[in-house]
mmCIF file of the C-alpha atoms, coordinates in Angstrom:
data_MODEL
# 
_entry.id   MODEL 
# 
loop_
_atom_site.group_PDB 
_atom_site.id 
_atom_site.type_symbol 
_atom_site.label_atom_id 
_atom_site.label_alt_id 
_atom_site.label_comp_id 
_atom_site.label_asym_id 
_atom_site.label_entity_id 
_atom_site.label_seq_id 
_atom_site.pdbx_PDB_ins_code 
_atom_site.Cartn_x 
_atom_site.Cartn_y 
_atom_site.Cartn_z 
_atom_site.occupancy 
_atom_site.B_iso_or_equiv 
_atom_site.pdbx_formal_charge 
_atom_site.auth_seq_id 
_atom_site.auth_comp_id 
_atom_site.auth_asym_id 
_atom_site.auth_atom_id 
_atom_site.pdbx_PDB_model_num 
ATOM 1   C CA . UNK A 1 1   ? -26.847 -14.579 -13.093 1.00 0.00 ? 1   UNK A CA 1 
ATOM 2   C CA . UNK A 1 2   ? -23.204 -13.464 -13.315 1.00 0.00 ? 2   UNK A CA 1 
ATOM 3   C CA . UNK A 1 3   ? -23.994 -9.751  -13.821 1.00 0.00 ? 3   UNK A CA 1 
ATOM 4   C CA . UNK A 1 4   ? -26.119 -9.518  -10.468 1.00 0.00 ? 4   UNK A CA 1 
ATOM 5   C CA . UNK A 1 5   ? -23.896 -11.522 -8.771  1.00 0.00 ? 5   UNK A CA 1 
ATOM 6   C CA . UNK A 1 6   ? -21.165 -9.429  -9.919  1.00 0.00 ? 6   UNK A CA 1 
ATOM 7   C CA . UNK A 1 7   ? -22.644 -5.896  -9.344  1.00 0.00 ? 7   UNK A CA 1 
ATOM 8   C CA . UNK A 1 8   ? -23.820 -7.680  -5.293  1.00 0.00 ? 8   UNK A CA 1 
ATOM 9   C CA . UNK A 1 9   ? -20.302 -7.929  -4.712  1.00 0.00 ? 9   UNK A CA 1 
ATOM 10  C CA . UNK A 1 10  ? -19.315 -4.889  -5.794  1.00 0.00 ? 10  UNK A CA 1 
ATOM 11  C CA . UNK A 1 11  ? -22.148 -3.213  -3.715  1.00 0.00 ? 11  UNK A CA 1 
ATOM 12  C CA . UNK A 1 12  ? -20.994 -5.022  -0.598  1.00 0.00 ? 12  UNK A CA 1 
ATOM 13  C CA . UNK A 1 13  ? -17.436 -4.409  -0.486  1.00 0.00 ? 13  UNK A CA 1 
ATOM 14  C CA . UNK A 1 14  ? -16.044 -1.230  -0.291  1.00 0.00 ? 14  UNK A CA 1 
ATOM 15  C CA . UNK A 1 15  ? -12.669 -2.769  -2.166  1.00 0.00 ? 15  UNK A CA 1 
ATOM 16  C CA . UNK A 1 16  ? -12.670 -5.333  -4.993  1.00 0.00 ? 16  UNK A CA 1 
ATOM 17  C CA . UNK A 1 17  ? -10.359 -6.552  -7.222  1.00 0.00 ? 17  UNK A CA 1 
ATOM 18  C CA . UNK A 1 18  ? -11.335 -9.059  -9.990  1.00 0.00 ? 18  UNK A CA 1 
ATOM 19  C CA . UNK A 1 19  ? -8.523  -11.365 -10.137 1.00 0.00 ? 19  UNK A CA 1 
ATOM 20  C CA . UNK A 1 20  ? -6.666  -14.168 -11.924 1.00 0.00 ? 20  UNK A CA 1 
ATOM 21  C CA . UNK A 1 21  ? -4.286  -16.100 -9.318  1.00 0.00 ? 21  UNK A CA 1 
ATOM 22  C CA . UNK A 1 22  ? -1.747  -16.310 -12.249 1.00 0.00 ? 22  UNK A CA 1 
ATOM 23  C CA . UNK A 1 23  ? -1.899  -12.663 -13.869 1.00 0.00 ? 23  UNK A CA 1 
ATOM 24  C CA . UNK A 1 24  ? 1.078   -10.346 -12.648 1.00 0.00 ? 24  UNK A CA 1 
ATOM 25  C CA . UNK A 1 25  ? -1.230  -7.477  -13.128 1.00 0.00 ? 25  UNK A CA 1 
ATOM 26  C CA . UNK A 1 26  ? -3.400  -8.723  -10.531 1.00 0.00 ? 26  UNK A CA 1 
ATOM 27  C CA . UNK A 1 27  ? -0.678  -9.837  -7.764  1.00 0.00 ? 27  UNK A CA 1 
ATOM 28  C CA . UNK A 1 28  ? 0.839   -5.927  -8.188  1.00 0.00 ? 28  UNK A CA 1 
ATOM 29  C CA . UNK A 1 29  ? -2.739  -4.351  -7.515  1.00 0.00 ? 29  UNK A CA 1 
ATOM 30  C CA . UNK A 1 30  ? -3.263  -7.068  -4.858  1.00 0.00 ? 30  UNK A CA 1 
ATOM 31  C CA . UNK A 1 31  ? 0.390   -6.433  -3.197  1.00 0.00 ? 31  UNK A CA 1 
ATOM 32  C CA . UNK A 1 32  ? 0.185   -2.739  -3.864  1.00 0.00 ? 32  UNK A CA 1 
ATOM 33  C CA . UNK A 1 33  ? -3.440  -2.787  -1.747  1.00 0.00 ? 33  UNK A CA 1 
ATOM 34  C CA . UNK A 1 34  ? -1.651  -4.975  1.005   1.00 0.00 ? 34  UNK A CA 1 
ATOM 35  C CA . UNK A 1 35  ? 1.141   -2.570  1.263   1.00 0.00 ? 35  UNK A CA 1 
ATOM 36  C CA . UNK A 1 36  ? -1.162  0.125   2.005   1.00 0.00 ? 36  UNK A CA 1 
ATOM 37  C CA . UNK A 1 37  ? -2.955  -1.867  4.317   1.00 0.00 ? 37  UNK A CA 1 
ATOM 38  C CA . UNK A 1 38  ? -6.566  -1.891  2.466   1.00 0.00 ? 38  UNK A CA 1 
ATOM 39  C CA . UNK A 1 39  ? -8.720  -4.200  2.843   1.00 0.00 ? 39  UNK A CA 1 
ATOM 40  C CA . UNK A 1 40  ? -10.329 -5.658  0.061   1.00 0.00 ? 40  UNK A CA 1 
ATOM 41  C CA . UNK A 1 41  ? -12.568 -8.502  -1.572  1.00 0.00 ? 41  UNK A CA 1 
ATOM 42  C CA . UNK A 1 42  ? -10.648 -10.458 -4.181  1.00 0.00 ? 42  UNK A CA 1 
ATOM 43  C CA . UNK A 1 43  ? -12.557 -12.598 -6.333  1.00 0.00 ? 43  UNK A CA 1 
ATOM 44  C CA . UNK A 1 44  ? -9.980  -14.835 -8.292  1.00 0.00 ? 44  UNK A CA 1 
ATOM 45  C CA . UNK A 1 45  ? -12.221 -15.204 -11.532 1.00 0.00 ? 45  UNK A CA 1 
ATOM 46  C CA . UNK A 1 46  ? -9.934  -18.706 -12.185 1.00 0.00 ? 46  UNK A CA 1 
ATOM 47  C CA . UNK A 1 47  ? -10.763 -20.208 -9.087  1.00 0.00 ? 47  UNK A CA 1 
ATOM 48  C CA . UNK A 1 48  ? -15.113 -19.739 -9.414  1.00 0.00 ? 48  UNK A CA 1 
ATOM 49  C CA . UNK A 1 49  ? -17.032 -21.835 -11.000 1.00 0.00 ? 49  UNK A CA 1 
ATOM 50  C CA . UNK A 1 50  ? -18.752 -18.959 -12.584 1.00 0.00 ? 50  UNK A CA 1 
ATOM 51  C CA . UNK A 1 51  ? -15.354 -16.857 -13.098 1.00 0.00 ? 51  UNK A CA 1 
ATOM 52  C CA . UNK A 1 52  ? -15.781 -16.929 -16.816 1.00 0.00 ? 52  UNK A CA 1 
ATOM 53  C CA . UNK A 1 53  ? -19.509 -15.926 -17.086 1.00 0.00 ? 53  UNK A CA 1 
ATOM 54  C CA . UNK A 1 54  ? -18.880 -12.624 -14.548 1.00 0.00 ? 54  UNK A CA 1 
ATOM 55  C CA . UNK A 1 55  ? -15.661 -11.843 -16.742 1.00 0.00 ? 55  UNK A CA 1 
ATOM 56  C CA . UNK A 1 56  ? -18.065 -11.681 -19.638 1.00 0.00 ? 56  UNK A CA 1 
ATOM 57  C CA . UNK A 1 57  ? -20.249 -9.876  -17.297 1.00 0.00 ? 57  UNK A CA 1 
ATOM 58  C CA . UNK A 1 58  ? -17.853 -7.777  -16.332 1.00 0.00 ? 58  UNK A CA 1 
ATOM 59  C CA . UNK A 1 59  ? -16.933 -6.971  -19.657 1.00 0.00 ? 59  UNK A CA 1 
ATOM 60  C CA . UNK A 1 60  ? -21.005 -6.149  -20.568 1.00 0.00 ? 60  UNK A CA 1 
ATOM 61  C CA . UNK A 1 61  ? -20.875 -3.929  -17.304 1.00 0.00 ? 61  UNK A CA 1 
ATOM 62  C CA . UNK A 1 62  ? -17.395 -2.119  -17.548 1.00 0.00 ? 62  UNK A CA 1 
ATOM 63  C CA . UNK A 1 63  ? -16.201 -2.093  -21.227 1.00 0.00 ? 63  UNK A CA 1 
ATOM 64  C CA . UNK A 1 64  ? -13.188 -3.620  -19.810 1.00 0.00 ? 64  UNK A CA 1 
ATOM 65  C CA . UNK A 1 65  ? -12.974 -7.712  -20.149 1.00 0.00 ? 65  UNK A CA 1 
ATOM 66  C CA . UNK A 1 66  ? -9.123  -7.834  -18.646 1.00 0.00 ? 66  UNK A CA 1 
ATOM 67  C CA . UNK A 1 67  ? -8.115  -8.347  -15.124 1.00 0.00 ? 67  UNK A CA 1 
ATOM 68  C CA . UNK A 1 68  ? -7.348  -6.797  -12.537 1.00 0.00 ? 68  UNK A CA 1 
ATOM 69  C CA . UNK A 1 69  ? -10.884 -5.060  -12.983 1.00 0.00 ? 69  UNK A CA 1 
ATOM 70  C CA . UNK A 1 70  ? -10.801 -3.082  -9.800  1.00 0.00 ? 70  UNK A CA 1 
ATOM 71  C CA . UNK A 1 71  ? -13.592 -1.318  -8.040  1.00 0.00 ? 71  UNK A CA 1 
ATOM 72  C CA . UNK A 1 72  ? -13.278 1.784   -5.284  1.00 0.00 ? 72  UNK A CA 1 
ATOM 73  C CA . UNK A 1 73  ? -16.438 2.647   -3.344  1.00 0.00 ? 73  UNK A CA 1 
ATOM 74  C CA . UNK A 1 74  ? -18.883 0.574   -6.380  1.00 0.00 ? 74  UNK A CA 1 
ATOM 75  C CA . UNK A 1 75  ? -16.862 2.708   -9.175  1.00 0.00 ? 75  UNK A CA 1 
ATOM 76  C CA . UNK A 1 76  ? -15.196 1.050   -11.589 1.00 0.00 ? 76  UNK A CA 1 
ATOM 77  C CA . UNK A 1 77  ? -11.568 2.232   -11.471 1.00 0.00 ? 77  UNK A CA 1 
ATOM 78  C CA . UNK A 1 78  ? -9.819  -0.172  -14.160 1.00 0.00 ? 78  UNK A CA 1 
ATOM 79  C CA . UNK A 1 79  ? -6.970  -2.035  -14.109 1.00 0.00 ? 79  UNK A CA 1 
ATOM 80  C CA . UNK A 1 80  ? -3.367  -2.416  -13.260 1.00 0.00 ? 80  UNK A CA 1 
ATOM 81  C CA . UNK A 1 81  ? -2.112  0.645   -14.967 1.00 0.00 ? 81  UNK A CA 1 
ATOM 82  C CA . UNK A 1 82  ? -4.740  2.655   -14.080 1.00 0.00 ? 82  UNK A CA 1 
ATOM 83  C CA . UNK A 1 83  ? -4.901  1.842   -10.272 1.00 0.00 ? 83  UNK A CA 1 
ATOM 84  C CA . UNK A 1 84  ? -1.442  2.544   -10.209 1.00 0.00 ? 84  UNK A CA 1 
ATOM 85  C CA . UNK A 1 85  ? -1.447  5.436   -12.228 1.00 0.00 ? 85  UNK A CA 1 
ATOM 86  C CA . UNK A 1 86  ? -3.907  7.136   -9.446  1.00 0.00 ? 86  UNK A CA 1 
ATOM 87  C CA . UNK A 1 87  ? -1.427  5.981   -6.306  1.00 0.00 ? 87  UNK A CA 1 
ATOM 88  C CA . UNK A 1 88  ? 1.448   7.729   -8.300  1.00 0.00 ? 88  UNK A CA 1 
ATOM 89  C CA . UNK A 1 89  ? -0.598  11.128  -8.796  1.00 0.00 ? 89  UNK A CA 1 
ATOM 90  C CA . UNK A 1 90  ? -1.648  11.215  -4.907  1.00 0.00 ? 90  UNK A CA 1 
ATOM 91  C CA . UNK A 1 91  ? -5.206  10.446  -6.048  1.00 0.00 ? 91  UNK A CA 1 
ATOM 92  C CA . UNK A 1 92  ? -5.710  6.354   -4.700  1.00 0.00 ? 92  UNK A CA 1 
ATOM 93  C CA . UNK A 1 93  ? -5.812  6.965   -1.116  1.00 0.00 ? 93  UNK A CA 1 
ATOM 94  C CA . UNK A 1 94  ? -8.242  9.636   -0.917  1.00 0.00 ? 94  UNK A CA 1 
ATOM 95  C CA . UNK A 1 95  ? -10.320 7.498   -2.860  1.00 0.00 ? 95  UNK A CA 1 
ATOM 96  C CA . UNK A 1 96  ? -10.131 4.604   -0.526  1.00 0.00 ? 96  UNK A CA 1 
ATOM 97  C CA . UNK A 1 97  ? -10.146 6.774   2.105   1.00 0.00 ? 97  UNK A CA 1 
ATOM 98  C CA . UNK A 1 98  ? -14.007 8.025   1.246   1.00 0.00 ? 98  UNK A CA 1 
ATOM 99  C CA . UNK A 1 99  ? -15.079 4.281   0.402   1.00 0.00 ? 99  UNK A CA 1 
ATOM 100 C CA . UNK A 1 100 ? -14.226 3.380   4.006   1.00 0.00 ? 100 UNK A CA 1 
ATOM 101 C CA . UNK A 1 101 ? -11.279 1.192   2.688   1.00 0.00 ? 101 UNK A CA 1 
ATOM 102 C CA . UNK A 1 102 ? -8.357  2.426   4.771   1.00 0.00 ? 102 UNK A CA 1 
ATOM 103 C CA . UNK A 1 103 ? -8.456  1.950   8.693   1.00 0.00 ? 103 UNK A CA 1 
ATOM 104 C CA . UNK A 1 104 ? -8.194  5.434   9.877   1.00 0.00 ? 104 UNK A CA 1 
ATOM 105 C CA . UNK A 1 105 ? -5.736  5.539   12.546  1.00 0.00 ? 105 UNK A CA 1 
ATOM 106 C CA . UNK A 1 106 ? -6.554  6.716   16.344  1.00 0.00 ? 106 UNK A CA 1 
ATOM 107 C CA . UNK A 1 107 ? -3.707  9.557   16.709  1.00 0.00 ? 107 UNK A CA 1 
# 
C-alpha cells in the first residue's frame, strides 16, 4: 500500500518533500522552500507509521532511497543537492512557478 499511497500524495500536492525531522538535508530543502515562500506537503517519513515501507517505495518508484526525495508538479526532482543545484542555475522557480507552487503576486 505504500507505493499508492505515496504516488496519491504526490498527485495531490503540487510541492512535496519526503522528509526525516532529523536529516540536515531535509531542514535546508524545507528552509530553502520557506524562504521562497512555497508551499509544500512535507511528509516526515520518521514520524508515519508507514514511513519506512513508502521509503522503500520510494526507492522502487524513484531509484533514489535517501531523503529529501523531493517532487515539483508529480516529477521527481531528487534531493538536497539537486534541488539546490536547480535554485542556483535560475531553473527552481520556474519550475514551481508552472506546478502552481509559488503565490503569484497581484502587481
Amino acid at each position: 500500500m505504500a507505493l499508492p499511497k505515496a504516488k496519491e500524495i504526490v498527485s495531490s500536492n503540487p510541492v512535496v518533500v519526503f522528509s526525516k525531522t532529523y536529516c540536515p538535508f531535509c531542514v535546508e530543502v524545507k528552509q530553502l522552500f520557506h524562504k521562497l515562500g512555497i508551499s509544500y506537503k512535507a511528509i516526515e517519513l520518521n514520524s508515519e507509521s508507514d514511513g519506512s515501507e513508502i521509503q522503500a517505495a520510494l526507492a522502487e518508484w524513484t531509484g533514489q532511497r535517501t531523503v529529501p526525495n523531493v517532487f515539483i508538479g508529480g516529477n521527481h526532482i531528487g534531493g538536497c543537492d539537486t534541488t539546490t543545484d536547480l535554485h542556483s542555475q535560475g531553473k527552481l522557480v520556474p519550475l514551481l512557478t508552472s506546478a502552481g507552487a509559488v503565490a503569484q503576486s497581484s502587481a
